[in-house]
N, C-alpha and C positions, 0 to 999 in steps of 0.2 A: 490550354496554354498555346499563346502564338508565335510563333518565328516571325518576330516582325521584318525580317529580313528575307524573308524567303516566302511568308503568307502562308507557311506549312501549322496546323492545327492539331495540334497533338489529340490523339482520341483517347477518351477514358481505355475503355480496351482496343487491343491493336488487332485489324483481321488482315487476311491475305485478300487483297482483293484485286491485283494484277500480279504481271512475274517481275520479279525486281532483282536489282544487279547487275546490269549495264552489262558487259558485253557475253556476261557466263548467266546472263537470269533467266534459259532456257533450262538450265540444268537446278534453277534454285527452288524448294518447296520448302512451306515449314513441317512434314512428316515425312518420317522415315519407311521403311519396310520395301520390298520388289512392284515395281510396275507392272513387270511384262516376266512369262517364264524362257527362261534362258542356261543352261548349262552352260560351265564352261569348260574350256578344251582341256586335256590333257597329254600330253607328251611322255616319253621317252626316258627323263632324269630326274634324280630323285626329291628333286624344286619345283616350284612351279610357282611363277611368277605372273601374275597381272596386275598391270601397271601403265604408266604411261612417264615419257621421261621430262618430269615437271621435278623442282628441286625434290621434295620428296621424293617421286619415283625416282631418279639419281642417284638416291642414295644406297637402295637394295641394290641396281645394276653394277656400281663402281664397286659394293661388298662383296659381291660373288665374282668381281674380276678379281681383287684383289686374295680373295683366298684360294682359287684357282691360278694366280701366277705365285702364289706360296705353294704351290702342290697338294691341296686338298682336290684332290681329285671325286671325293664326295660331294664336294658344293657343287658337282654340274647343273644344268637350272636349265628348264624352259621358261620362254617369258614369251607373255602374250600382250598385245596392246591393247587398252583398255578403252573406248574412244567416248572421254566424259562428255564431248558436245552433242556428243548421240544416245547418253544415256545409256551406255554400257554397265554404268556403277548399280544400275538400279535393274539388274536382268536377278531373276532367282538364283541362281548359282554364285553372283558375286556377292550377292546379300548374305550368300550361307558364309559366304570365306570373313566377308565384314562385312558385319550387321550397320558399321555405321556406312556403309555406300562411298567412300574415299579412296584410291591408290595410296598407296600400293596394299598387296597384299598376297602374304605368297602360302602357300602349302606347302610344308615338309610330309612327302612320302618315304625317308627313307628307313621309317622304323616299321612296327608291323598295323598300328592305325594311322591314318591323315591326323597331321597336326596345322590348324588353323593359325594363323600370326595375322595380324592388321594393328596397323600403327608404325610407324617406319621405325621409331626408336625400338621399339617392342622386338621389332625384323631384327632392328643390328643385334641386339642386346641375346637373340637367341644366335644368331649363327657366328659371333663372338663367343660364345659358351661353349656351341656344338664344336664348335673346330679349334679353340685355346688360341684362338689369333685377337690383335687390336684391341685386348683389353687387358691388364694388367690382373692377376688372379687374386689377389687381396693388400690388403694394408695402405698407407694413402696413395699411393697412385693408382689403385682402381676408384676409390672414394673420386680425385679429382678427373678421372675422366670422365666416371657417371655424373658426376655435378655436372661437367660442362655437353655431355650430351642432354639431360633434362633443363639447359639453358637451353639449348636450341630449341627442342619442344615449347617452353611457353615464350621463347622470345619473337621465335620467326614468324607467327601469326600475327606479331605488329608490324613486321617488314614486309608480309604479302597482302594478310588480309588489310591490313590498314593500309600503312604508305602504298604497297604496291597495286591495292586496287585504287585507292582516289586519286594516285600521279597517272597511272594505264589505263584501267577498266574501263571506272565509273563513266555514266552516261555526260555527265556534267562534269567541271572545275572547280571546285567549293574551297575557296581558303582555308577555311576553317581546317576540315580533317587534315588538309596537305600540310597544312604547318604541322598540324599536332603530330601526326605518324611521323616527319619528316623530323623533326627534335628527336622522336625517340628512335628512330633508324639510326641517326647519328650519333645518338649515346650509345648504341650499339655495338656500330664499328668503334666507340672510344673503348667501351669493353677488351674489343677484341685483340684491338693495336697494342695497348698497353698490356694485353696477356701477350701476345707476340714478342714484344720489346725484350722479352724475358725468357721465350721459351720457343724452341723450334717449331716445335706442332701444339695445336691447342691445351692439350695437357701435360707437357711436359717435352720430354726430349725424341720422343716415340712419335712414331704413327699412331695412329688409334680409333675408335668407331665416333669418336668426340671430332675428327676434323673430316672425317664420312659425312657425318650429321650436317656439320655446318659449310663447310666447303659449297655446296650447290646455291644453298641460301645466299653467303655473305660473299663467296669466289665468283658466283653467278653476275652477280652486280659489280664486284670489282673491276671483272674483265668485260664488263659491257653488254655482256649476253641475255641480260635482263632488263623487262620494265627500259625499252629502250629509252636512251637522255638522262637513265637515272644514275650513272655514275659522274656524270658531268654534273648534275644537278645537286645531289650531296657531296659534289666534290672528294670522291674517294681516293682521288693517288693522293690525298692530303694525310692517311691512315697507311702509311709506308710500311709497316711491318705485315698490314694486311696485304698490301700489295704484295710482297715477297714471299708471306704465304700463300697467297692464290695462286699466284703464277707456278711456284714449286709444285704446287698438286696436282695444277693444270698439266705437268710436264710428264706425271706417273702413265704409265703404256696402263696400268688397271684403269686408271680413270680415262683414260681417253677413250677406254674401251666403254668400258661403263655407263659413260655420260649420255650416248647414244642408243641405248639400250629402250625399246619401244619409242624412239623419236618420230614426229611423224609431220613434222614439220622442218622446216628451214633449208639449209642447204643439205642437198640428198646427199653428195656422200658424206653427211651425218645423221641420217636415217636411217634404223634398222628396227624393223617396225615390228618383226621378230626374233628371238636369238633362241637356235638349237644347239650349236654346236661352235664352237674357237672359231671355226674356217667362215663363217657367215661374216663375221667383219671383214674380211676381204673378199667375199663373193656373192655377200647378198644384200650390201647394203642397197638404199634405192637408187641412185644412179647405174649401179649394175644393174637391175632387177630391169630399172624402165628403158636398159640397153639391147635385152634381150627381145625377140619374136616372141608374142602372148601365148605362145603354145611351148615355148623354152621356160618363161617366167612362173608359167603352171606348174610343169614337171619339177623347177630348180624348186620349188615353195612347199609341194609333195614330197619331196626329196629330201625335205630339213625333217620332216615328222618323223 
């Protein structure tokens, strides 16, 4: 079969015969397993986070603000930055934490063996249990927050992997995919609006791990911060209830803390490439860090462990 439009030749069977993926197909293979042995670090708190702060990672960092400024003073969490362009996902130790090679992924040590979590819903879904916060304990209002957290799991793989790699990524412009994802992104936000229209936070009148989940995905793009030109381009302040919820969440002191959480790009003081302790966001984000003499920035980074 031919793509008479593009001269591509579909092959009986498909092989890997370059890296493909436009601007991430250094990191792309079709097998799984470790490349390289690699440990990874361990800290201080009874968490242990490896991640990078991409809307998934987001969403562990803003859960563990968010139950530490409720006073779980158990959630305290090391996070460590994961750096997928380098192939961090695929060292032996992260493959032990998740076998599928993805951020986020965290460790709970606070029992008396390591408990392994990979999958961000999976992350909210336990430390919403562990700590009785952002999930409603039975009857339908936890039924409709788990609904709308398991929408965000199979939806927002057409908002990244689809529309957000062929609108950013991809090596080329192809109509084709940009309409198709670009429809169902938009059915998306029609989703979301119209649940808005009606309800303070995604599931209802509450906070809950349902607007954790989705916030980074659909607040990301709202506010601009994503897939840049994409919110001008699906015309998002046209979904006004979404707008009014992003911007509210945007405003939470957790999430503001959270959202930067192994950031390791953009502007530095929203950079915090690791997080030990409360005080790190005002003392070690990277603008601090790269303010310091390299013999300050060692000891201050020593200092966190």
């Amino acid at each position: 079969m031919t793509d008479s439009t593009t001269g591509y030749v579909l092959p009986k069977v498909w092989t890997w015969e370059q890296p493909s993926g436009g601007q991430f197909a250094n990191i792309n293979r079709p097998i799984a397993g470790p490349t390289h042995d690699r440990q990874l670090p361990v800290g201080k708190h009874p968490f242990q986070l490896y991640s990078l702060a991409t809307p998934n990672g987001q969403k562990v960092g803003i859960m563990f603000e968010e139950l530490l400024a409720k006073g779980h003073k158990g959630a305290e969490y090391d996070a460590w930055p994961i750096r997928i362009g380098d192939g961090d996902q695929f060292g032996s130790g992260f493959v032990q934490a998740n076998p599928n090679s993805k951020i986020p992924a965290v460790v709970d040590r606070s029992g008396p063996e390591p408990i392994r979590i990979f999958e961000s819903g999976a992350i909210l879904l336990h430390l919403a249990e562990k700590f009785g916060e952002f999930l409603p304990k039975s009857g339908a209002a936890r039924a409709e927050t788990l609904s709308w957290l398991f929408w965000q799991m199979g939806s927002a793989p057409f908002l990244g992997g689809g529309f957000g790699h062929f609108f950013a990524y991809a090596p080329e412009k192809f109509e084709y995919p940009i309409n198709r994802y670009s429809m169902e992104a938009k059915r998306q936000f029609d989703v979301l609006n119209r649940q808005l229209a009606e309800n303070e936070f995604i599931a209802g009148a509450d906070y809950s791990i349902a607007d954790v989940a989705i916030w980074p995905w659909y607040g990301g793009i709202a506010l601009g911060r994503s897939y840049e030109g994409a919110d001008v381009f699906l015309a998002i302040h046209e979904y006004e209830h979404v707008m009014r919820w992003a911007n509210a969440i945007d405003a939470r002191p957790a999430v503001k803390r959270g959202r930067i959480v192994n950031k390791l790009s953009g502007d530095e003081s929203e950079q915090l490439h690791e997080r030990h302790d409360a005080s790190d966001f005002e003392l070690r984000t990277q603008d601090k860090i790269l303010g310091l003499a390299p013999d300050q920035a060692e000891a201050v980074k020593d200092d966190a462990i």
